[in-house]
Backbone as a printed PyTorch tensor [residue, N CA C, xyz], in Angstrom:
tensor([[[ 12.8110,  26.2650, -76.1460],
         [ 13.2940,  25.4760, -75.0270],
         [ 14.1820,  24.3530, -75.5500]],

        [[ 14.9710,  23.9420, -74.8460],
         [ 15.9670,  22.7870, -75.3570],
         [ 15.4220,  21.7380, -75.2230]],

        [[ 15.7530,  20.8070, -76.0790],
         [ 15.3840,  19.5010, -76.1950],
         [ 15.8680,  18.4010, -75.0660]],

        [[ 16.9600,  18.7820, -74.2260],
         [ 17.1670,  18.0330, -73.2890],
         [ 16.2410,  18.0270, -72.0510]],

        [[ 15.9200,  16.3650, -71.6110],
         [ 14.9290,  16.3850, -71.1110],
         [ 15.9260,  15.9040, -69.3330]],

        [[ 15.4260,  17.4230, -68.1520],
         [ 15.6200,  17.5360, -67.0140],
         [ 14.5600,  17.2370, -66.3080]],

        [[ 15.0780,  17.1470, -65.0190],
         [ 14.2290,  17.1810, -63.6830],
         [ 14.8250,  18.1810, -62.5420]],

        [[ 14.0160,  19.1190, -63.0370],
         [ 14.3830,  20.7270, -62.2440],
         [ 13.7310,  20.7150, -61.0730]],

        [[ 14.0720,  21.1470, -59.8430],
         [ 13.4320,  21.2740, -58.6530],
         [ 13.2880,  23.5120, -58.3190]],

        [[ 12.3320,  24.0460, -59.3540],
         [ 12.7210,  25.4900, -58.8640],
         [ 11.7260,  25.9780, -58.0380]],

        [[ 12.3020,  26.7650, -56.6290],
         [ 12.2070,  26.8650, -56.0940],
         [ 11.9000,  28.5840, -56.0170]],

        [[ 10.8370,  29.1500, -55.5260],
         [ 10.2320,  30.6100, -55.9130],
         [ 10.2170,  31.4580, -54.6300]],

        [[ 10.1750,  32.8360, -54.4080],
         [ 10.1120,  33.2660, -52.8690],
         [  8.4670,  33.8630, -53.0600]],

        [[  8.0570,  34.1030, -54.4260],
         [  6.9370,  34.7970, -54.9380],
         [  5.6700,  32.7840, -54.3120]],

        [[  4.9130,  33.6040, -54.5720],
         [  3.6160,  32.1590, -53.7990],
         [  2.8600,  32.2160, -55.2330]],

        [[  2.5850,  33.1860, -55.7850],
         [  1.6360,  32.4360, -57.3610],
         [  2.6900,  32.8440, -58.3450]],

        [[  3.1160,  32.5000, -59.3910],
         [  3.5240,  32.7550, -60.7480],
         [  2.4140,  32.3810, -61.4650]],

        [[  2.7380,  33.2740, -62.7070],
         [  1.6730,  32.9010, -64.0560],
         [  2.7400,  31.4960, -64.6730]],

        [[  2.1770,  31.0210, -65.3550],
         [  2.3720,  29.6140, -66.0470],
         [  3.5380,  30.0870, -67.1360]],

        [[  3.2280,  31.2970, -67.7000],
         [  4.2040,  31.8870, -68.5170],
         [  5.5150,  32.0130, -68.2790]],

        [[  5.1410,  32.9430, -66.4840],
         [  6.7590,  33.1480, -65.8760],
         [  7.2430,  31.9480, -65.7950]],

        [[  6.7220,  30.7670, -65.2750],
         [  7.6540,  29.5700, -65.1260],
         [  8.4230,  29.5240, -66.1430]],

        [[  7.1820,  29.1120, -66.9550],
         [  8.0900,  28.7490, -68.1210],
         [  9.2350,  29.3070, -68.6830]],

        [[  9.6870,  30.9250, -68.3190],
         [ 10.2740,  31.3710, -69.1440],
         [ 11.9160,  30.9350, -67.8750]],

        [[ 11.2980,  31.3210, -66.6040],
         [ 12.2090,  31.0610, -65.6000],
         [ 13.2130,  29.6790, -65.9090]],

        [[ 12.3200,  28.5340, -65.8920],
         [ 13.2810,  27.4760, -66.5520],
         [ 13.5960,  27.1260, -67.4870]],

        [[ 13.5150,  28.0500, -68.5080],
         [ 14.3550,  28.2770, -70.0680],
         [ 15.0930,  28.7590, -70.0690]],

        [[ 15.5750,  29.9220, -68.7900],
         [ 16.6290,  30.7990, -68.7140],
         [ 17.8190,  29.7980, -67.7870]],

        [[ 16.8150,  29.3350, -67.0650],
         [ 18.1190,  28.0690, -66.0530],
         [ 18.3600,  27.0770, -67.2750]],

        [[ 17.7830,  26.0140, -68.3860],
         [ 18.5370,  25.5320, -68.9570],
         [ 19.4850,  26.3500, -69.8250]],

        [[ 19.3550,  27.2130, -70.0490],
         [ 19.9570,  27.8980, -70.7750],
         [ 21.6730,  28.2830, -70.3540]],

        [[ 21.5780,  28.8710, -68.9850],
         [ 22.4020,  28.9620, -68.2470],
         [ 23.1970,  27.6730, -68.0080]],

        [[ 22.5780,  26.2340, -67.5510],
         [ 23.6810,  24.8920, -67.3770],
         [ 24.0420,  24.6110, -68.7260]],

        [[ 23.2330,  24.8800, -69.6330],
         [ 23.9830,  24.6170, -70.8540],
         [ 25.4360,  25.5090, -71.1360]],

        [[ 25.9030,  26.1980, -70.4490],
         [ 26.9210,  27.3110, -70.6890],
         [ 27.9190,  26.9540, -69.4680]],

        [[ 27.5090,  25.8120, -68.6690],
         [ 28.6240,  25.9100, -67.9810],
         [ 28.7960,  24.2130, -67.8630]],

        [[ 27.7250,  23.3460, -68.2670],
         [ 27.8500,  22.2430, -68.6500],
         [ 28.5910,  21.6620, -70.0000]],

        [[ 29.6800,  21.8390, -70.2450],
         [ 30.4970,  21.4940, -71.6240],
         [ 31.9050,  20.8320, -70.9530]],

        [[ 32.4590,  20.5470, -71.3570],
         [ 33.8530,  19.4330, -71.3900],
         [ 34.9520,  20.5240, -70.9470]],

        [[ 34.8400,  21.6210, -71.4650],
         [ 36.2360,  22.4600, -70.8060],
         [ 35.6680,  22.7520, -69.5930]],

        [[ 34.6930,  23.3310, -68.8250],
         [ 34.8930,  23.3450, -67.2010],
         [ 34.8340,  22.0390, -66.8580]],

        [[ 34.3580,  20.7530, -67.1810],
         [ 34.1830,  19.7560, -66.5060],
         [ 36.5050,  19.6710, -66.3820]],

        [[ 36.5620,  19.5830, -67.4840],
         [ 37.7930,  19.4970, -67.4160],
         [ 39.0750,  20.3750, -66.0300]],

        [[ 38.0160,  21.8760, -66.2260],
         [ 38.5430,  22.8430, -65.1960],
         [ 38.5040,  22.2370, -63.5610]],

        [[ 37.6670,  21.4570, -63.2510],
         [ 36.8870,  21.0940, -62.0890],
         [ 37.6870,  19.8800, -61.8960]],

        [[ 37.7260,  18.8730, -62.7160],
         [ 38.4780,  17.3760, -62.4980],
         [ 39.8130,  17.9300, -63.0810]],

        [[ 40.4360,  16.7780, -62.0220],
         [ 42.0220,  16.3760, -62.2310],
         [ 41.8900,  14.8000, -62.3250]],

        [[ 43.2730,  14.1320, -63.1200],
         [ 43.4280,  13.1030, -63.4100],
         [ 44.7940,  12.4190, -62.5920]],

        [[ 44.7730,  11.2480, -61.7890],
         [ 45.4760,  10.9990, -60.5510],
         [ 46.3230,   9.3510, -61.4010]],

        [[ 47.0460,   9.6370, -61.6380],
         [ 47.9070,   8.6070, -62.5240],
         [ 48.8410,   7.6070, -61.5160]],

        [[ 48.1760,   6.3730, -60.5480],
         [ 49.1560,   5.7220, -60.0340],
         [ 49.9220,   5.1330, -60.4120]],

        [[ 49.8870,   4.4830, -62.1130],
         [ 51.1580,   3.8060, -62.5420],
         [ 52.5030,   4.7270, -62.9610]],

        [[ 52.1640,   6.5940, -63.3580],
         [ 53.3780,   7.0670, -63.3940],
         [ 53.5990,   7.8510, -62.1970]],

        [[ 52.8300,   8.4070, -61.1990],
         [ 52.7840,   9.0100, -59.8150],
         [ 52.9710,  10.0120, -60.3910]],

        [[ 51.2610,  10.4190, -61.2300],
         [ 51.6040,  12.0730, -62.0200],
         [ 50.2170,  12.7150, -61.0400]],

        [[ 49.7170,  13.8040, -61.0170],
         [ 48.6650,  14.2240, -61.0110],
         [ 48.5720,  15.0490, -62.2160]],

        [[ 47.2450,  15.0540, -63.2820],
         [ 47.4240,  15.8090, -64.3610],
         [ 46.0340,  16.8600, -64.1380]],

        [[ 46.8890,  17.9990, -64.0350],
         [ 45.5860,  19.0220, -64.2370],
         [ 45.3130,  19.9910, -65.8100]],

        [[ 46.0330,  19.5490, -66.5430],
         [ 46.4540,  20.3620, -67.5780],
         [ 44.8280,  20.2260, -68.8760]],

        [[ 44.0870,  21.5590, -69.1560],
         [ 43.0430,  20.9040, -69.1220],
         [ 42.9480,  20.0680, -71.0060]],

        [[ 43.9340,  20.5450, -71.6170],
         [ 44.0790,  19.4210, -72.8380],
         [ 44.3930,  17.9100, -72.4890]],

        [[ 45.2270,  17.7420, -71.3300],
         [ 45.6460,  16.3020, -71.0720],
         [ 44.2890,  15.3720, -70.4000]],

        [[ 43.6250,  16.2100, -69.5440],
         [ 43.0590,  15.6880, -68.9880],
         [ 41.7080,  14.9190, -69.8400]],

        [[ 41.3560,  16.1490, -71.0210],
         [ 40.6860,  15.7220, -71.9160],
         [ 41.0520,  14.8660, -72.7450]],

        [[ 42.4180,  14.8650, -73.0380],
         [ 42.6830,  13.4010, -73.7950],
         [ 41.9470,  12.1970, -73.2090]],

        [[ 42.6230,  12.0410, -71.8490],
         [ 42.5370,  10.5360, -71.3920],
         [ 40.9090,  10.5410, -71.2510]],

        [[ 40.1480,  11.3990, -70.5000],
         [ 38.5820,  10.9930, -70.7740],
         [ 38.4280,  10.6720, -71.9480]],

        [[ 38.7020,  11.1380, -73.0410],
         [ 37.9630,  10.7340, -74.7000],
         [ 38.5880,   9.3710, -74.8250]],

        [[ 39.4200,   8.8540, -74.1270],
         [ 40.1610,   7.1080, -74.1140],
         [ 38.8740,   6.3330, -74.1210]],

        [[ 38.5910,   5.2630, -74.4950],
         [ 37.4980,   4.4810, -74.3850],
         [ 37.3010,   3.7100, -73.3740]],

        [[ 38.4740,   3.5350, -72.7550],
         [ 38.7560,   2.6920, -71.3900],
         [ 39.6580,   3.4710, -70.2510]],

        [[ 39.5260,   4.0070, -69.0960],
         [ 40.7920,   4.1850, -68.8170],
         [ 41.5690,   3.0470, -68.0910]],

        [[ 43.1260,   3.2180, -67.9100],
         [ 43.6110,   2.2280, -67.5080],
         [ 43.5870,   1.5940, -65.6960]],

        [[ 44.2610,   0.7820, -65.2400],
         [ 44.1340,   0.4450, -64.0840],
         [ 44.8280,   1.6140, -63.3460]],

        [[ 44.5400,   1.4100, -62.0430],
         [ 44.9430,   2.8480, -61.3280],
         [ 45.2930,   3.9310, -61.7080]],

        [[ 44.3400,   4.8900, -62.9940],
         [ 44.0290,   6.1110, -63.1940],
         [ 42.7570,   6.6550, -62.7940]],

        [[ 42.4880,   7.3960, -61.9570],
         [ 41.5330,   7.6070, -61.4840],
         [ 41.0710,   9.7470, -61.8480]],

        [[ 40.0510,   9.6660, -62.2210],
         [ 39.4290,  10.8460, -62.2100],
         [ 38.8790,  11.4120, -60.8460]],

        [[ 39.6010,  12.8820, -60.3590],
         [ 39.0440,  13.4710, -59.4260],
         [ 38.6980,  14.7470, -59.2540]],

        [[ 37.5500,  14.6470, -58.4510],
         [ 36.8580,  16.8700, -58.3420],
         [ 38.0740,  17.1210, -57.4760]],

        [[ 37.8810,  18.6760, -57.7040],
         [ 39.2090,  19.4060, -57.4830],
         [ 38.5000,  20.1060, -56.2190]],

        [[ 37.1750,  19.9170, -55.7260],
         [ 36.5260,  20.5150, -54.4840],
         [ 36.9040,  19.5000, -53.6900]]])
């Protein structure tokens, strides 16, 4: 099991599981956000909204630049693409 420590809400259609199945059930779900939780989809998902050059940047190397910035600047704003 991974060392990252969640607060899973799973939800079953079955009424008893063995203690085993759980367990294995939410090893397979961290397992799974770990594969879609990483910096290139976050990147895929956000766009970067640039009011001092009136850019929108979706490009997903650029966008990762400016997040790894330590600060971003005044009116750059990060946005979901939903």
């Amino acid at each position: 099991m991974s060392t990252q420590n969640r607060d899973l809400l799973v939800l079953t259609k079955r009424v008893t599981m063995k203690p085993g199945e759980l367990k294995h059930e939410i090893e397979r779900i961290i397992e799974l956000l770990g594969q879609f939780e990483n910096m290139d989809a976050y990147c895929v998902a956000n766009e970067v909204i640039d009011l001092n050059r009136y850019k929108i940047i979706q490009k997903n190397y650029a966008v990762m630049r400016i997040l790894r910035e330590p600060k971003l600047k005044p009116f750059v704003f990060i946005v979901n693409k939903n």
